[in-house]
C-alpha positions, -999 to 999 in steps of 0.1 A, spaced: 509 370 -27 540 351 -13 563 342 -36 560 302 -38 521 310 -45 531 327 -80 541 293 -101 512 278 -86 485 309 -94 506 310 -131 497 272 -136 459 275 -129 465 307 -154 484 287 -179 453 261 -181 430 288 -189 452 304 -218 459 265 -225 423 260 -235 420 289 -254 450 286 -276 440 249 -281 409 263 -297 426 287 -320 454 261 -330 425 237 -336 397 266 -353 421 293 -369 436 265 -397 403 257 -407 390 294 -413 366 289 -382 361 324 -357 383 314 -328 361 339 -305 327 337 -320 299 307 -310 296 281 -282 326 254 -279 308 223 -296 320 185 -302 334 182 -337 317 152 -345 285 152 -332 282 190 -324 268 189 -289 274 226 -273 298 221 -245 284 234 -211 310 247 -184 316 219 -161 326 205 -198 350 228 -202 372 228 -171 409 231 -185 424 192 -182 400 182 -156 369 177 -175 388 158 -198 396 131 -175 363 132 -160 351 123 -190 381 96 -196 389 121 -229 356 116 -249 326 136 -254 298 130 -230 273 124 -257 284 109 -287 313 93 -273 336 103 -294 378 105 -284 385 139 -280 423 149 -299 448 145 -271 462 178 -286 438 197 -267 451 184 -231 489 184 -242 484 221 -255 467 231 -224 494 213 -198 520 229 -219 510 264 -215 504 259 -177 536 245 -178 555 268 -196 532 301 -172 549 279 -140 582 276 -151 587 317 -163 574 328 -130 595 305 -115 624 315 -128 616 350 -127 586 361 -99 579 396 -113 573 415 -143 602 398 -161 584 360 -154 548 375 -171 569 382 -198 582 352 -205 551 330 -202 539 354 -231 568 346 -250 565 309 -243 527 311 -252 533 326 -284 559 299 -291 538 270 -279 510 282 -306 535 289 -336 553 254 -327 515 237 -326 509 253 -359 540 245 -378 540 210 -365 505 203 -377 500 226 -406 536 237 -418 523 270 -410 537 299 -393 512 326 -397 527 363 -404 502 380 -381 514 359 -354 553 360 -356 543 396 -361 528 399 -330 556 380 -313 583 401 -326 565 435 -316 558 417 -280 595 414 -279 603 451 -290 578 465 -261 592 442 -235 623 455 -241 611 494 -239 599 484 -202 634 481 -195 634 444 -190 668 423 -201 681 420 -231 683 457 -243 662 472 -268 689 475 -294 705 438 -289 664 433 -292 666 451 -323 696 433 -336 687 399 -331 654 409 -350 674 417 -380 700 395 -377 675 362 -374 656 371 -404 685 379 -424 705 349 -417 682 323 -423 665 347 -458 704 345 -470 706 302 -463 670 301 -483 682 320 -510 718 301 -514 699 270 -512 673 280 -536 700 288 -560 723 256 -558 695 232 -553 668 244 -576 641 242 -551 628 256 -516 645 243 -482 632 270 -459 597 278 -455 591 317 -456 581 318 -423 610 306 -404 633 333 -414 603 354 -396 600 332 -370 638 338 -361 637 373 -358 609 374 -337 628 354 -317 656 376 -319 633 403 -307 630 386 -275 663 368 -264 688 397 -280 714 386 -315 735 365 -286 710 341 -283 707 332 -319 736 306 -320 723 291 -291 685 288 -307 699 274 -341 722 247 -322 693 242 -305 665 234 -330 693 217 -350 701 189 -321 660 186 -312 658 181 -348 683 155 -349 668 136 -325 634 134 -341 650 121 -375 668 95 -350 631 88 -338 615 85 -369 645 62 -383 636 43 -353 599 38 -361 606 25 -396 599 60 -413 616 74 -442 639 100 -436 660 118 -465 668 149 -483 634 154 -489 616 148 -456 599 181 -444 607 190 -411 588 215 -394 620 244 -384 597 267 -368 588 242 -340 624 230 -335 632 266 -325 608 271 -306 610 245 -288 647 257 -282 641 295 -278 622 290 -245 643 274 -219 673 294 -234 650 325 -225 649 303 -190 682 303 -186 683 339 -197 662 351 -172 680 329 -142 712 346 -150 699 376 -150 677 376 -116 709 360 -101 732 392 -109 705 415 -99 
């Protein structure tokens, strides 16, 4: 395949993993079998048929409601799936080979976790699990960062942010980390190397800024106690740095 054909065959890709990770953001929080039984309308539970399934462009053929009831359908299910076709194009862009199908994994996984955390304050251990093994296996096959920074920045990540959530636990009195971000860190240590860390808290931390701003903006409330979802701040940090990661590196080699 020539090698501006790639981001394009990893976009129609992307829509494809798009729909299906929409499905288990939308079915997994509600205890519903992500594989099992026909896609259905939530509200009046017509059984989809395929031309009513058609990643993004069924959707606006039916102007984003369901053909029989005509109920809205959640935007989430389009922005999930442009994401991931997005996020397929842009790590086989920045990295044609072996390397780029890495990285859409690693973005996938991110786009799911950050989906999860954003709407359900929940990062589930069997996925940051798989994301930080993912990570460790990428980096057996020889592909940038090493398997020991790899290694490291596993450690490191969940040891940093577990020591802030137990100092803050102590002085405050109360929780101000979910237990699933320290995970969350590591597994994203696993994949970008310890170096990268830095990067991924300045990162979330300025994205995360930027929300309060827009929240202030939009007359919400915004103080010590407002929950803000970490996990999705750094994830939605950890993947261009993993960009930039893999630019530099296809540029020295």
């Amino acid at each position: 395949m020539p090698a501006h054909f790639v981001p394009l065959f990893a976009i129609l890709l992307g829509l494809i993993v798009g729909s299906f990770l929409a499905t288990l953001i939308l079915r997994w929080p509600e205890g519903r079998s992500v594989v099992a039984g026909r896609s259905a309308c939530d509200h009046c539970g017509h059984e989809l048929r395929a031309r009513e399934l058609v990643p993004v462009l069924s959707f606006c053929l039916q102007a984003g409601k369901c053909r029989r009831c005509g109920t809205v359908i959640a935007p989430d299910h389009l922005a999930i799936e442009l994401a991931a076709a997005l996020i397929a194009g842009l790590a086989l862009y920045a990295s044609p080979g072996p390397d780029g199908v890495a990285g859409a994994l690693f973005g996938w996984f991110l786009l799911t976790l950050a989906a999860l955390d954003a709407k359900h304050h929940w990062l589930p251990d069997g996925l940051t699990g798989a994301l930080a093994l993912t990570g460790l296996a990428t980096g057996l096959l020889s592909i940038p960062p090493s398997l020991v920074d790899r290694l490291i920045g596993g450690v490191a990540g969940f040891a940093s942010l577990a020591i802030i959530a137990i100092i803050y636990k102590g002085i405050r009195k109360r929780d101000g980390l979910g237990g699933g971000d320290p995970k969350m860190l590591g597994a994203i240590g696993c994949w970008l190397g310890w170096q990268m860390l830095p990067l991924v808290l300045l990162g979330a931390s300025l994205v995360g800024l930027l929300v309060a701003i827009s929240w202030r903006l939009r007359g919400r409330t915004v103080d010590a106690g407002t929950t803000m979802p970490l996990g999705s701040l750094m994830a939605i940090a950890a993947f261009p740095l993993w960009l930039v990661q893999a630019s530099v590196v296809d540029i020295a080699y």
